[in-house]
VEXTOR-787573 format. One record per residue (C-alpha): residue number from 1; residue in three letters; x, y, z negated. Coordinates in steps of 0.02 Angstrom, whole numbers. Example, Ala and Ser with C-alpha at 12.3 -4.5 7.8 and 13.67 -1.06 7.14 Angstrom:
# VEXTOR-787573
1:Ala:615:-225:-390 .
2:Ser:684:-53:-357 .
//
This chain:
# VEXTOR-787573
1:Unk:1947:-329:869 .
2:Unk:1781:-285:931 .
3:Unk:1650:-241:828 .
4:Unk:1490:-271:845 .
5:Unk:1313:-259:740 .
6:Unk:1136:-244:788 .
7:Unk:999:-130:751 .
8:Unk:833:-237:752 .
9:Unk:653:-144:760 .
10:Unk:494:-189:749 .
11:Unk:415:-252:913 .
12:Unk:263:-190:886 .
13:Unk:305:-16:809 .
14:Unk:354:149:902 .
15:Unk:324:302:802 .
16:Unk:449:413:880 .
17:Unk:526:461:695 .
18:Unk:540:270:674 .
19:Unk:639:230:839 .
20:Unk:749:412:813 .
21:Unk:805:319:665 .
22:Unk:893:189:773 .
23:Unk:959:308:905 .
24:Unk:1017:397:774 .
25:Unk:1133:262:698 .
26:Unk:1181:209:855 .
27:Unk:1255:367:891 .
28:Unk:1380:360:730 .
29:Unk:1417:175:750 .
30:Unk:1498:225:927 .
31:Unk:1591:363:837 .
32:Unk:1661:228:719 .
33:Unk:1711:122:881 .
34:Unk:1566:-13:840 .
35:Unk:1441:-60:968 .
36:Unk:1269:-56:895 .
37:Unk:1137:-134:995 .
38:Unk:959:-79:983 .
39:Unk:852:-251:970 .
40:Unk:655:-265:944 .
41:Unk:608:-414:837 .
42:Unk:526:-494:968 .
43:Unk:702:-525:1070 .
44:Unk:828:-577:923 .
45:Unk:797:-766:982 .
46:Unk:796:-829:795 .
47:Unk:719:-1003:782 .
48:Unk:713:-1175:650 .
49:Unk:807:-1337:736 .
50:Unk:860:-1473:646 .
51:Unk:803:-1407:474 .
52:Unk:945:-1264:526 .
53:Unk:914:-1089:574 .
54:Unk:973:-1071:731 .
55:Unk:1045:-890:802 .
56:Unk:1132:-881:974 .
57:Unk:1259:-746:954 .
58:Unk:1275:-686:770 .
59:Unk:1329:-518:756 .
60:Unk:1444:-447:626 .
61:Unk:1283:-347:527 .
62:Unk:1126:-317:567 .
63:Unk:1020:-119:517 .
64:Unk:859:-213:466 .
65:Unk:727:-80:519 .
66:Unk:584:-208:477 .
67:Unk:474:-271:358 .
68:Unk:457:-448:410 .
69:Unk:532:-536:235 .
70:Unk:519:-723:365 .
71:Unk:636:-644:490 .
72:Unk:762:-550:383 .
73:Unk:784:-702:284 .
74:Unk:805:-822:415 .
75:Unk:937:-676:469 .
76:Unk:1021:-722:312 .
77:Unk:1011:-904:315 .
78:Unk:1100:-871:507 .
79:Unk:1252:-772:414 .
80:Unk:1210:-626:436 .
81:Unk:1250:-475:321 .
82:Unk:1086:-357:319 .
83:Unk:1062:-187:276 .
84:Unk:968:-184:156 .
85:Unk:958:-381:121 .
86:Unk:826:-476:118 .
87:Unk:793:-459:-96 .
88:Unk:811:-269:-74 .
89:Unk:673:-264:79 .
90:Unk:564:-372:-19 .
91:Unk:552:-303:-185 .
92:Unk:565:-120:-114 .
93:Unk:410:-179:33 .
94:Unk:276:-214:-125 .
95:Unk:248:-67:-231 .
96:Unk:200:-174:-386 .
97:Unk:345:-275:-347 .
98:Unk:443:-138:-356 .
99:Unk:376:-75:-528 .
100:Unk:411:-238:-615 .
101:Unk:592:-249:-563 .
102:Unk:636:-77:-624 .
103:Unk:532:-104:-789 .
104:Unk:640:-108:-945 .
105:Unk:778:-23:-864 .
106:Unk:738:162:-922 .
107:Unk:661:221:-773 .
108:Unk:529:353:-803 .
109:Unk:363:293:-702 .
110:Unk:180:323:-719 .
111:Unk:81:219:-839 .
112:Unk:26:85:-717 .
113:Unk:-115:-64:-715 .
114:Unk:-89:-189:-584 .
115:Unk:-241:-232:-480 .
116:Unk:-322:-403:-507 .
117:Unk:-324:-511:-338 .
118:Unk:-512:-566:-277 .
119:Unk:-507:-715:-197 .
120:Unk:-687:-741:-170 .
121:Unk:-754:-561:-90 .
122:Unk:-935:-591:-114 .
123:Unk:-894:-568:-317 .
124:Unk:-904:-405:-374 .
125:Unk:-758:-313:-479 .
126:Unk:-796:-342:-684 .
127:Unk:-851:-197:-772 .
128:Unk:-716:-276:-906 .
129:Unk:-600:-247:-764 .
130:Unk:-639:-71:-740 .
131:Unk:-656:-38:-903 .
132:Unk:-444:-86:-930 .
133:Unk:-415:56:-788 .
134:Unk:-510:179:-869 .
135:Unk:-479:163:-1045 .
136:Unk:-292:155:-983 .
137:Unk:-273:270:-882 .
138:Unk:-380:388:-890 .
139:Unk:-473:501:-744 .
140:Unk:-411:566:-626 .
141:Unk:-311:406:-577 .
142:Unk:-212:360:-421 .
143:Unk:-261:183:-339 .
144:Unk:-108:139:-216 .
145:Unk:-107:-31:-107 .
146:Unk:28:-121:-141 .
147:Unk:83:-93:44 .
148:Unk:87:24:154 .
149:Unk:187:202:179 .
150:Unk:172:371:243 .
151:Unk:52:405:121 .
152:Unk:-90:271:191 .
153:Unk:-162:170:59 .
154:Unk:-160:302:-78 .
155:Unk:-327:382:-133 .
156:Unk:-366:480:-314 .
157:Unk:-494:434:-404 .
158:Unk:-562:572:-519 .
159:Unk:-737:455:-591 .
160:Unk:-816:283:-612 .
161:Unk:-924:282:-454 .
162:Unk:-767:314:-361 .
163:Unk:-688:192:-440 .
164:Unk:-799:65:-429 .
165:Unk:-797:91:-247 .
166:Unk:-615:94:-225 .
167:Unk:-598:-58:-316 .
168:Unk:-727:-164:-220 .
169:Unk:-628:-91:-68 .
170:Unk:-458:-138:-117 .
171:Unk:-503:-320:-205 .
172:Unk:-454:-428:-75 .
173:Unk:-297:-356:-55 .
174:Unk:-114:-340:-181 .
175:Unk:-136:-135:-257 .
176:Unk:-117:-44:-405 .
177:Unk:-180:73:-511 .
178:Unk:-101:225:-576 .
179:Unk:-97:387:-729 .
180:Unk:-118:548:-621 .
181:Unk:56:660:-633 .
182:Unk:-58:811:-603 .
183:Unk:105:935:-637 .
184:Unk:176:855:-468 .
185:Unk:3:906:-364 .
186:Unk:65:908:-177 .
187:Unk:244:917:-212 .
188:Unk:385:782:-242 .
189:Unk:579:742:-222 .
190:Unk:640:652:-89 .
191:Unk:831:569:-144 .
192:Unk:926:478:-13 .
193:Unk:1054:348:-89 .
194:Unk:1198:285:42 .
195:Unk:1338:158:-49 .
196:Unk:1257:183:-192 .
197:Unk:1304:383:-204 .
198:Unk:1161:524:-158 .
199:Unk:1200:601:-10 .
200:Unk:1054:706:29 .
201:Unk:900:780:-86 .
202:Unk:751:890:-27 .
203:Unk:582:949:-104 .
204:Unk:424:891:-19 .
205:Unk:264:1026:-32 .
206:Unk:108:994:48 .
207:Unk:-24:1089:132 .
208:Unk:-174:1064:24 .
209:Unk:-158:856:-6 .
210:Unk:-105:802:-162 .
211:Unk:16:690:-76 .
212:Unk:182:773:14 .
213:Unk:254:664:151 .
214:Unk:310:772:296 .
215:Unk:231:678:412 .
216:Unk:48:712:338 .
217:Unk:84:883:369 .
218:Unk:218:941:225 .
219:Unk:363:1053:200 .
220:Unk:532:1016:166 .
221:Unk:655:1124:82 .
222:Unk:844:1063:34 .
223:Unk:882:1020:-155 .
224:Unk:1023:1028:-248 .
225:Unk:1007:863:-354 .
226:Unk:1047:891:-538 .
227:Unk:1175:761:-635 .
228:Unk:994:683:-704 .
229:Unk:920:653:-530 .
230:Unk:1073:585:-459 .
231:Unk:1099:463:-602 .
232:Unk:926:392:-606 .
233:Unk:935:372:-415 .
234:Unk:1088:283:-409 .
235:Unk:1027:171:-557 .
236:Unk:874:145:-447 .
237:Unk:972:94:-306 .
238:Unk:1120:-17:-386 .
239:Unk:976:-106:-491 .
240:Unk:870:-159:-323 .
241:Unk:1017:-197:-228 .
242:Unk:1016:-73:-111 .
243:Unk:1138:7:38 .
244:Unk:1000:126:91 .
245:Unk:865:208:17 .
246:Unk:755:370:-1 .
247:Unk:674:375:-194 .
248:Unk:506:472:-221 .
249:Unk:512:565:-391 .
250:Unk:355:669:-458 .
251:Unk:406:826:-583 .
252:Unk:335:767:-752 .
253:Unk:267:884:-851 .
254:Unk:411:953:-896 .
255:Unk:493:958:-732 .
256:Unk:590:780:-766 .
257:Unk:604:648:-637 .
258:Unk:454:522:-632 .
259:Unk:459:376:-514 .
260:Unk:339:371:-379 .
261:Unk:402:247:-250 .
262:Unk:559:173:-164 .
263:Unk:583:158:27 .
264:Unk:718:26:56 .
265:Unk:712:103:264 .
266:Unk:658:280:225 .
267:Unk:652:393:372 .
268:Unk:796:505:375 .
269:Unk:754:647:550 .
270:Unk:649:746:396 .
271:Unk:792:765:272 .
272:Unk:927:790:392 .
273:Unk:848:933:479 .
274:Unk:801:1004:300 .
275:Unk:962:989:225 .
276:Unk:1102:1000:372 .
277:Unk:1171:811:311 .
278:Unk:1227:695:423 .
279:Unk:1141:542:335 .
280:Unk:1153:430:487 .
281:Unk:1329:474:487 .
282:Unk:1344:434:273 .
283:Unk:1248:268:324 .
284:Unk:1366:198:481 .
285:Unk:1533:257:371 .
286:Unk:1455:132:219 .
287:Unk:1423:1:330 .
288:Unk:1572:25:437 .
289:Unk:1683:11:251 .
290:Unk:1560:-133:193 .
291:Unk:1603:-248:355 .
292:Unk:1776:-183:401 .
293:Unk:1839:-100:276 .
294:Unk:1916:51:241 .
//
């Protein structure tokens, strides 16, 4: 039997750490015997006819390296299986989103305040508005849009002027507001979650920004992931839904785990060359199990 899957990209996206991700995969699907093509978005050929979605050559799975929630769900209605589907990618793409489905679950996040959406820019934020943040949350703050990674979109706010500003900046657009984990300064956890198991944990230090991501300039350094950690990640992962995924966790102020964020297609180069794991390798065996089995 052959076996066959496809890795689709973004069209319009090359970051080099982005595309190694594919390459990467691609690699350990051939070790597997599986032929995993390397397809941009703009060449999957995925179209409406007849009130059907209609896909030329359906492959057995499909690595979903995009955020386009129209196009991995049409990929679904086509029969295909994704990784991550289309629910995961979708709640894991919005931060609030992401929040809301994990509330009431015992995760341990920030105190959060959701960002009221401006429909009419030339209307200025309330002061009733900013009052909610304040009173709620405190000073210094962290405003995050509700999309975006790498660390873009993400800017603390230590007064009201600030604030003001901020929030006349991010009106028009889904964000959120959130309580300032100052014991986690510059420094988080990074937990990758394969098959709903960790696999691979590092910490994340910056060099003088209070956020960590490697690619603004931080260090990584390998973790060994207590029973806590892996427990809360895996909880993280099973409730969203998810094959793949690298967790952000601040230290609270006693060290514990506090959510930050979820990245349903995390990049992986960082944490492999930190920790010596083969995650691509962890990630093509799951799939590999999850399509063929064992």
């Amino acid at each position: 039997m052959m076996k066959k899957g496809i890795i689709l990209v973004n069209a319009y996206y090359d970051l080099p750490a982005y595309l190694n991700q594919a390459y990467r995969l691609k690699e350990e699907f051939s070790k597997l015997g599986i032929t995993a093509d390397i397809v941009a978005s703009d060449g999957i050929g995925l179209y409406l006819s007849d009130g059907n979605v209609k896909l030329t050559d359906v492959p057995d799975f499909c690595i979903y390296y995009d955020k386009d929630k129209y196009l991995s769900q049409m990929l679904e209605k086509a029969g295909v299986r994704l990784f991550n589907p289309h629910s995961a990618i979708v709640a894991c793409d919005d931060k609030t989103t992401t929040l809301v489905a994990l509330a009431g679950n015992g995760i341990p996040m920030p105190d959060t305040v959701s960002g009221l959406l401006c429909f009419t820019p030339e209307k200025k934020v309330s002061k009733e508005t900013l009052d909610n943040i304040e009173n709620t949350l405190g000073y210094p703050l962290i405003a995050k849009e509700s999309y975006g990674s790498l660390g873009k979109g993400v800017y603390k706010i230590d007064d009201r002027e600030k604030l003001e500003r901020i929030a006349e900046k991010l009106k028009t657009k889904p964000h959120l507001y959130q309580k300032y984990v100052a014991t986690s300064y510059g420094r988080d956890m990074r937990v990758v979650v394969v098959g709903g198991k960790t696999v691979a944990a590092m910490i994340r230090r910056s060099n003088g920004d209070f956020r960590s991501n490697i690619e603004l300039g931080g260090k990584g350094e390998k973790l060994e992931a207590d029973e806590r950690l892996k427990a809360l990640s895996e909880k993280v992962a099973r409730l969203l839904s998810l094959d793949y995924c690298g967790i952000d966790w601040l230290f609270g102020e006693n060290g514990e785990p506090v959510l930050c964020e979820v990245n349903s297609n995390a990049f992986f180069g960082g944490i492999e060359h930190v920790t010596g794991i083969n995650v691509a390798k962890a990630y093509a065996e799951h799939v590999n199990n999850v399509i063929y089995g064992k």
